[in-house]
N, C-alpha and C positions, 0 to 999 in steps of 0.2 A: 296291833290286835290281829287276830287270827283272820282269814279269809275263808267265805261262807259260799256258798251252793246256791244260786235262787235261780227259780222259774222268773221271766219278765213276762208284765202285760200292762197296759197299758194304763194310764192314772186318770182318764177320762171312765174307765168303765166305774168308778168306787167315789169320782169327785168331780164337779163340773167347774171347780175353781181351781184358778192359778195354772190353767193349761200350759200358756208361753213360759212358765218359770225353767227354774233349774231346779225344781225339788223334787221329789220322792217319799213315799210313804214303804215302810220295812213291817212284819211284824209285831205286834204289840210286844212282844215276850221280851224281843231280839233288840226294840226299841228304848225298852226299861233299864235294859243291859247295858248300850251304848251311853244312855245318857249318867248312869252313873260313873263308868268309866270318863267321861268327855273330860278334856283337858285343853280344849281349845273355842274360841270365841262363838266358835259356829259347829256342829256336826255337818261333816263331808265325809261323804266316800266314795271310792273308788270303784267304776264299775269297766270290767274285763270282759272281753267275746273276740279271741283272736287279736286282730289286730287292731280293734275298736278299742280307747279308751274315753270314761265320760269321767266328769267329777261331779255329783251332784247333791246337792244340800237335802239335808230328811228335814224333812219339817213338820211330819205327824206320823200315825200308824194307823194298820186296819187290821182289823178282827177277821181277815179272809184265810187264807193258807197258809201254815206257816215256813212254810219253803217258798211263799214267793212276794217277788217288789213290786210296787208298781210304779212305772216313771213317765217322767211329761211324755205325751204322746208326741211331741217333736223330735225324739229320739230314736222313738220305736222301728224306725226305718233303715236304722244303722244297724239292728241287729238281728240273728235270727231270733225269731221268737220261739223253736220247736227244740232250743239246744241251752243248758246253763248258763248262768254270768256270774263271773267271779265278783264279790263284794265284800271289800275291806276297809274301815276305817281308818280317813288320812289323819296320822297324829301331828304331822307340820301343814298348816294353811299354803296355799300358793303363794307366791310373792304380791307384792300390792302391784296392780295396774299405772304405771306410769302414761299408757298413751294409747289408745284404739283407733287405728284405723278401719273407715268403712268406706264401703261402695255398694250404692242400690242398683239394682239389677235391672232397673226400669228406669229408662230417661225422664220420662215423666213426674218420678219424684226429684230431681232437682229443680221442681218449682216450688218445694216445700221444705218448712224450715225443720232439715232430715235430722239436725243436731240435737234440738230440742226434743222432736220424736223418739228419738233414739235415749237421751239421757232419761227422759222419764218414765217409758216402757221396763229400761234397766235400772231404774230406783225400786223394782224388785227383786232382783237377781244378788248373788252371792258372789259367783262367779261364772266365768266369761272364756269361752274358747273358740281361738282362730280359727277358720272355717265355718263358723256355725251360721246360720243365714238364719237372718230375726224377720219375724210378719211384725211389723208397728204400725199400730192409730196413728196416723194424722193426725196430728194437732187442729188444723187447719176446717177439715173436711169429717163431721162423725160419719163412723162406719167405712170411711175409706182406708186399706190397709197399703204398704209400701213394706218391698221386698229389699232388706240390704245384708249383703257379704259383709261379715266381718273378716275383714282383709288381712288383718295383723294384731297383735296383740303385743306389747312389750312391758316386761324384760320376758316375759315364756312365752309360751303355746297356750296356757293356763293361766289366768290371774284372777287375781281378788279384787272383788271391786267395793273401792272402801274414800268418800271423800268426791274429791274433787280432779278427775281425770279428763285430759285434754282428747276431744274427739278430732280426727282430722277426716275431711271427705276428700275421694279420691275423682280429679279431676273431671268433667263431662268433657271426650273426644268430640273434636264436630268432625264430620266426615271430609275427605278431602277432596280440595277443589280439584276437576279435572285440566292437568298443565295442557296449557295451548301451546302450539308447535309453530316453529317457526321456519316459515317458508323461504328459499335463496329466491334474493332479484332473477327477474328472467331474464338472460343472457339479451343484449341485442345487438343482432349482427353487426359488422362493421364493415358497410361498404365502402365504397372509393370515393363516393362524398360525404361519409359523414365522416372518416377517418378521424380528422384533426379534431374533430370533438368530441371524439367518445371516450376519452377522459375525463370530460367535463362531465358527463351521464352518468358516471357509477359514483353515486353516492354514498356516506357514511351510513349503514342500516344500525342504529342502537337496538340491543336484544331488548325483548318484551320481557317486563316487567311484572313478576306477580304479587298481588298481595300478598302477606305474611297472616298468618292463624294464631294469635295469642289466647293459647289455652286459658279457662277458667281455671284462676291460683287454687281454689279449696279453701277453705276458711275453718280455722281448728275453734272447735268448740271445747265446754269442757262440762264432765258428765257434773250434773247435780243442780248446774246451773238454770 
């Protein structure tokens, strides 16, 4: 399909729902249009600004301007808002998500079970791109949110999320211990009567011993679960 001209602002000013999604509301006109043309399971499209790309699912329309988008306000930061964005509908889906790796940004959420938070937050989502940092409910705690990097995404940059995808958490470092140093015996002089013993005095010193750090393995989750 052809590529379109839109002003962006933000999908909070028009809807108070579905903020954290990956959706988009287009024109009504431009809306009717798309969906008669659709040929794929989901409406996605493609949104351009330099060297930003999003993919993000339409999921309704609005009666505002019709030269412009509005999209999850967790975007709007990546673009300018006072210049175009190119928007074209993707006629092939992303590939299906094989495997997401994450890491929260805050130590404190790995006292929470970050897989489950994570799978159920993205039992709304369409699709999923590497770099994009999610705010998630706590399962655990209402009203508490946790900050996590989506680290990786395979086989793209970009995938569908569709099923049963295995989530892997990316290790908690613990800091490291400070190495203790080890000190040489203090030489002692050998006068004219201890001579014949001071063989017997330099002992075997065995080096100091540190404990070892066996990181937290990660535990792969899997979304839907």
């Amino acid at each position: 399909m052809d590529t379109l001209l839109f002003s962006v602002s933000s999908l909070r000013l028009i809807s108070d729902d579905a903020q954290q999604k990956d959706n988009c509301h287009v024109p009504r006109h431009i809306w009717q249009r798309w969906i008669e043309r659709q040929r794929t399971e989901v409406l996605l499209v493609e949104i351009l600004q330099r060297d930003v790309r999003h993919v993000l699912c339409v999921d309704g329309y609005h009666e505002q301007e019709r030269d412009r988008i509005y999209i999850s306000q967790r975007y709007m930061s990546d673009l300018e808002q006072q210049e175009y964005v190119e928007v074209r509908v993707l006629e092939e889906l992303p590939p299906l998500a094989t495997r997401i790796t994450l890491e929260p940004l805050d130590a404190d959420s790995y006292g929470f079970d970050i897989a489950a938070a994570v799978s159920q937050h993205l039992s709304h989502w369409h699709v999923l791109k590497a770099g994009t940092i999610l705010t998630v409910p706590a399962t655990e705690i209402e009203g508490y949110t946790m900050d996590i990097y989506v680290k990786a995404t395979e086989p793209a940059e970009i995938v569908l999320l569709r099923g049963e995808v295995p989530l892997d958490l990316v290790p908690l470092e613990e800091p490291q211990q400070p190495q203790q140093i080890q000190r040489p015996p203090t030489p002692i002089p050998a006068g004219p009567e201890s001579f014949e013993d001071f063989g017997g005095m330099l002992g075997t010193h065995a080096p100091i011993q540190s404990n070892s750090f066996i990181p937290f393995s990660g535990q792969g989750r899997r979304l839907g679960c």
